[in-house]
C-alpha positions as CSV (number, residue, x, y, z in Angstrom):
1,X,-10.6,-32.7,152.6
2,X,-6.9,-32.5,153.1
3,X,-4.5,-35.0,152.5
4,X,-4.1,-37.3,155.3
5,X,-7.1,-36.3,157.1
6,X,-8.9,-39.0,156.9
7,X,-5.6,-41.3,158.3
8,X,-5.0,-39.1,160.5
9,X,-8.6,-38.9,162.2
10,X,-8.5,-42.6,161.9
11,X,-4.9,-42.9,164.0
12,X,-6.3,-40.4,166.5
13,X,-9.6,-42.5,166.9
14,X,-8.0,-45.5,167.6
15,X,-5.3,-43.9,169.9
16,X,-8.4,-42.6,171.9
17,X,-9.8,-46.1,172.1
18,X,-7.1,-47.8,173.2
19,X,-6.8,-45.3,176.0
20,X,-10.6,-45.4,176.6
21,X,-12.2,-42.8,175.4
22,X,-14.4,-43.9,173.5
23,X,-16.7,-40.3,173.4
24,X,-13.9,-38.2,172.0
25,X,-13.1,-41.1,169.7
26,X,-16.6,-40.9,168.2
27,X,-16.4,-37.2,168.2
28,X,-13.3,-37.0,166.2
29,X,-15.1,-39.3,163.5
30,X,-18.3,-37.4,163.6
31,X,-16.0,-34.6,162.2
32,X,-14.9,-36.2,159.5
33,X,-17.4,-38.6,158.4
34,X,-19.9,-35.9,156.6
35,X,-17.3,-34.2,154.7
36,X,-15.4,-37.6,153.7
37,X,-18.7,-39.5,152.5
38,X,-19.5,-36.2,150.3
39,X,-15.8,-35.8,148.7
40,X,-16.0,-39.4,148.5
41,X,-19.3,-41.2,148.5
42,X,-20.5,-43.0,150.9
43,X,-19.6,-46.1,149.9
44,X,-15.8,-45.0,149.5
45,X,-13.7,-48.0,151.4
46,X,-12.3,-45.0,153.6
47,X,-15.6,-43.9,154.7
48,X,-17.2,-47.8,155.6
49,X,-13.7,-48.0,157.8
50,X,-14.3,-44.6,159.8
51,X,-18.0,-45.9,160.2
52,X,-16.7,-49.1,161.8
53,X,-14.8,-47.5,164.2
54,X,-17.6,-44.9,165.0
55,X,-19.8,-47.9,165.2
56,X,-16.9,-49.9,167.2
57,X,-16.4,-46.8,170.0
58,X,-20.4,-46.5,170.3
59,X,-20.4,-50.6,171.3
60,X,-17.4,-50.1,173.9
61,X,-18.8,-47.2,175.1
62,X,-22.3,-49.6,176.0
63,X,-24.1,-46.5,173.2
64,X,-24.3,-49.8,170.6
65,X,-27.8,-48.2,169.6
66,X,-26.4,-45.3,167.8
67,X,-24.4,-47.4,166.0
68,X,-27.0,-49.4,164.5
69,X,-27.5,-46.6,161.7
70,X,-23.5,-47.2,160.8
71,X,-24.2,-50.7,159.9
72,X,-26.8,-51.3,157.3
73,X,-27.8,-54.3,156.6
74,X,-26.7,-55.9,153.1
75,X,-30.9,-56.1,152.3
76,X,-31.2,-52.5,153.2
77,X,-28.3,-51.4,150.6
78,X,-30.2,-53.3,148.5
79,X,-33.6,-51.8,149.4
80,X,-35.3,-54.9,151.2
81,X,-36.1,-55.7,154.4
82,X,-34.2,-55.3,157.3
83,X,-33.9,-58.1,159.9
């Protein structure tokens, strides 16, 4: 990954949220969330933060169950149950 990708996707996102559009916000993170989580892990702070604005544009955009997968449960980290 570049550089300032990552930021830069992020800025983008949340310019296209503000404005509303929520589909080409999630579509700019879908871009950048495969290739950031494997340069740096999935757990990376970077990563969680793009998956929480994926997850945020999916619940403004009334498509809140695709964003259930963004948003593990602390259990399921842990291997238990989910709720």
């Amino acid at each position: 990954m570049a550089p300032g990708e990552l930021a830069e996707a992020d800025r983008h996102a949340q310019e296209l949220i503000d404005e509303g559009r929520f589909a080409q916000a999630v579509g700019v993170l879908d871009d950048v969330i495969d290739p950031a989580s494997a340069a740096l892990g999935s757990e990376s702070a970077q990563v969680v933060e793009l998956r929480l604005l994926r997850a945020t544009a999916l619940v403004l955009s009334d498509d809140a169950g695709r964003a259930l997968p963004d948003h593990p449960s602390p259990a399921h980290r842990r291997g238990g149950p989910h709720p």
